[in-house]
N, C-alpha and C positions, 0 to 999 in steps of 0.2 A: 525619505522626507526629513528634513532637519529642522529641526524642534529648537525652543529652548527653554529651560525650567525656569519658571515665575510665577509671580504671584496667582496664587487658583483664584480664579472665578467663579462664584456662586449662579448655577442655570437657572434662571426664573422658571422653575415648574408650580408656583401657585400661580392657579388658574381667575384670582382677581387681581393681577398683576400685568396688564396690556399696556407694552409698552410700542410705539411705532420708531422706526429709525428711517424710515424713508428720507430722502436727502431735500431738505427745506431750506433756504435761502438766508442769508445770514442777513443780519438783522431782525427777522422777522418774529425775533423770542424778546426777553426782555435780558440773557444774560450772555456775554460775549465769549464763546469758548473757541480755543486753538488748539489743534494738535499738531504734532508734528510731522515735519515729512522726511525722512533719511537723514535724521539728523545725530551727528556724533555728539557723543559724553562721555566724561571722565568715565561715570561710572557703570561702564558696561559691564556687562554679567559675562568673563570671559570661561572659554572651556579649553581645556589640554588642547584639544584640536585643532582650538583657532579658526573655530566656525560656529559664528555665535549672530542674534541677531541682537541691535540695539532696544533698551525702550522706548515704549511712544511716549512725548512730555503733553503733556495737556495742563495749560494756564486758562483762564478764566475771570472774569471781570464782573462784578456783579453790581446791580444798582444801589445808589447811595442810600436807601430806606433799610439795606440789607446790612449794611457795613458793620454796624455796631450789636446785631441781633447775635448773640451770646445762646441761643436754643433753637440752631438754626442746623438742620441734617444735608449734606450734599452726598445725594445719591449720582456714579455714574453709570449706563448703560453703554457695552460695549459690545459689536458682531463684527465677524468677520464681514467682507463686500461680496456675499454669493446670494444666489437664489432660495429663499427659505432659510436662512442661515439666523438659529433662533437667539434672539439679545439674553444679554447676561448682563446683569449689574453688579456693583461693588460700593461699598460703602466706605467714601474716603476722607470722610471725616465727622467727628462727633459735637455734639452740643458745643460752642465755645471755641469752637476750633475757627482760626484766623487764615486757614493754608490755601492759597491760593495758585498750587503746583501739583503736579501727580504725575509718575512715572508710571505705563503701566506693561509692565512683561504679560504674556499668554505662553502657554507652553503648544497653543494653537499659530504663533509667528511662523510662517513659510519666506521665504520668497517671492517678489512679486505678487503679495497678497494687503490689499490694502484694509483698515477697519473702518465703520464709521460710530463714532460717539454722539453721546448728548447727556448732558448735565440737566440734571433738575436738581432745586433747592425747595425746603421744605422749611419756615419760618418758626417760630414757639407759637405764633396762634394758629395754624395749622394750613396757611395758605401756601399753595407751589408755582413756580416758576417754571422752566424750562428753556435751553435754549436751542438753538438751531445745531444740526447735525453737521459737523465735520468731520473730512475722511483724516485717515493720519496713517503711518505708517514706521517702522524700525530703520535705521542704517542697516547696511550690511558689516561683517569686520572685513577688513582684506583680503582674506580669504576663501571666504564666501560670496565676497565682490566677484575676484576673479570665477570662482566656478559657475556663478550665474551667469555674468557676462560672457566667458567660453563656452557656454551650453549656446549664447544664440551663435558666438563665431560660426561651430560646428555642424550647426543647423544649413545655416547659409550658405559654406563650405559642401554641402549634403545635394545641394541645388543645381553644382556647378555642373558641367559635363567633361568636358577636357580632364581636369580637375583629377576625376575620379577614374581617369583611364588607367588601366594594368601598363606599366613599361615608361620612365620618365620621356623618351621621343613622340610617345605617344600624347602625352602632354602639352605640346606645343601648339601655339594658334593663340588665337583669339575669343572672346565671348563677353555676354552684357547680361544680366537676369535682372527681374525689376521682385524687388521685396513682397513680403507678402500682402503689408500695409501699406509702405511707401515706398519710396528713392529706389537706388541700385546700386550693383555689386558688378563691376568689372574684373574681368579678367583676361590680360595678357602677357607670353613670353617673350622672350629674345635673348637667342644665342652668340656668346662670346667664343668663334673660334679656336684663337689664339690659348685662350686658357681654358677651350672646353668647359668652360661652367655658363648656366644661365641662370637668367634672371626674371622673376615671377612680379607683376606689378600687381595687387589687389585692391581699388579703389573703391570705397564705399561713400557715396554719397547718398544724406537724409535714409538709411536702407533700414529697414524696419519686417522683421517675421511674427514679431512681437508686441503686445500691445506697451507701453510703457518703454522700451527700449528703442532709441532711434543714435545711428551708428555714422559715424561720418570721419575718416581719414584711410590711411591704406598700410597692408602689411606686404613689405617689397623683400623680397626671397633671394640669395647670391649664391647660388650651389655649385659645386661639380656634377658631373655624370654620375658620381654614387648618390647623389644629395644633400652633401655633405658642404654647410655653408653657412652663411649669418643670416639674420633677419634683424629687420629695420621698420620706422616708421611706428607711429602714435595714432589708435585710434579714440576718438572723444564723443563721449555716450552722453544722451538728453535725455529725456524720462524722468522717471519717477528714482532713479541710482545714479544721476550725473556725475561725471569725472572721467579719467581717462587710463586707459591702458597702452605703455611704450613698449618695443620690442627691440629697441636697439642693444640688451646686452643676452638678447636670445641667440643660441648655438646650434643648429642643425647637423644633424648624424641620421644618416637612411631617412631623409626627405620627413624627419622628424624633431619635434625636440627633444634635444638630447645634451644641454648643460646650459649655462649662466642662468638670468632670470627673467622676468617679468617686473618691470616696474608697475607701482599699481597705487593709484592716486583717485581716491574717491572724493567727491566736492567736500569739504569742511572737514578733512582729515590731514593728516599728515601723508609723506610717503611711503611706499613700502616695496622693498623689491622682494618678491618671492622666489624659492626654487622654480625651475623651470618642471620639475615632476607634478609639479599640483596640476598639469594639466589632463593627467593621467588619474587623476581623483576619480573612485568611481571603475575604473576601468581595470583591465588585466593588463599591464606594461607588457 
């Protein structure tokens, strides 16, 4: 499970401290809170490895009777989105304090794990606000982009039949699977005589195993009989990690990759090509 170290959260275990995070409708508080969703920042928290998650930013809007109150506490409540999953709060600013921003790291950040928030304000005469619950969630880095999004490839890839046959002749034909949520995953070959190499078309349209993750473009394969070949084609991920992964400077060796890279372009980031090994993260090469 990949982690990342931030700021500790204080667990409400006093027992006159009930707080609800069930997901309430926006508007329906008096104060307007945002969190973010997969959004890059300068200042990510990076690690040697280069698998790190982003913070959540959480802005917030408070009414004009609040604006100028100098003895005013904003307490936030933060949970993960699971069943039973108990709120923690943090105290993100003191008497006097103008701050109307908050980053907030967990050393609880996973992948495909979203949180949900809610602000309450607490005034010098002792009355409290509250607003409505937003969910929010971290970027990934590029890194961690790509091994999450190649965990559903592999998944998918897992489904085929042809696919998975011992002996690349064996391989040959046709086939369709339809996702576990939505769209589909085609797959066909076709042999080039002349130069004994074939060609692998893999089409995803709207293809979904995953909640959050929906998949749509195709990874097209040009081999010899040992395997040994390029790979091509761009696929562009929607969900909750939008952006896209290119395969035009990947190199195949034994019907594997085996050199160039992965370009790897997450929505509101820069690009980034990575070795072609990260897809072995995890695994025994």
């Amino acid at each position: 499970m990949i982690k990342v170290n931030a700021l500790r959260i204080i667990n409400l275990t006093l027992g006159f401290l009930a707080v609800s995070l069930s997901v309430t409708p926006a508007g329906a508080e008096d104060i307007r809170l945002l969190a973010s969703k997969a959004e890059y920042f300068q200042r990510a928290e990076e690690s040697p490895s280069g698998l790190y998650i982003y913070p959540v930013r959480l802005t917030w809007e408070l009414p004009a009777e609040y604006a100028d109150d100098t003895g005013m506490t904003l307490i936030l409540y933060a949970a993960p989105d699971a069943e039973n999953a108990e709120p923690s709060f943090i105290e993100i600013s003191r008497p006097g304090s103008a701050q109307k921003e908050f980053f907030h790291h967990s050393e609880d950040f996973t992948p495909n794990q979203k949180w949900l928030y809610k602000l309450s304000v607490m005034d010098s005469s002792g009355r409290e606000i509250s607003s409505a619950t937003d969910y929010g969630w971290g970027a990934l880095s590029h890194a961690l982009y790509f091994i999450t999004y190649d965990s559903q490839i592999k998944k998918s890839h897992s489904r085929l039949t042809l696919m998975n046959k011992p002996g690349n002749w064996n391989k040959l034909g046709k086939e369709k699977i339809t996702g576990l949520f939505s769209g589909t995953l085609g797959y066909a070959t076709s042999v080039q005589l002349s130069t004994l190499s074939g060609v692998v078309k893999m089409p995803y349209t709207n293809y979904s195993d995953f909640p959050g993750w929906i998949l749509t473009g195709s990874m097209d394969t040009r081999a010899n009989i040992s395997g040994n070949g390029k790979m091509s084609g761009t696929m562009s991920i929607e969900g909750m990690y939008p952006g896209s992964v290119c395969y035009d400077d990947l190199v195949l060796r034994d019907s594997r990759a085996g050199g160039g890279t992965y370009i790897v372009s997450p929505q509101g980031a820069e690009t980034k090509s990575l070795d072609y090994e990260i897809t072995f993260y995890g695994d025994d090469k």
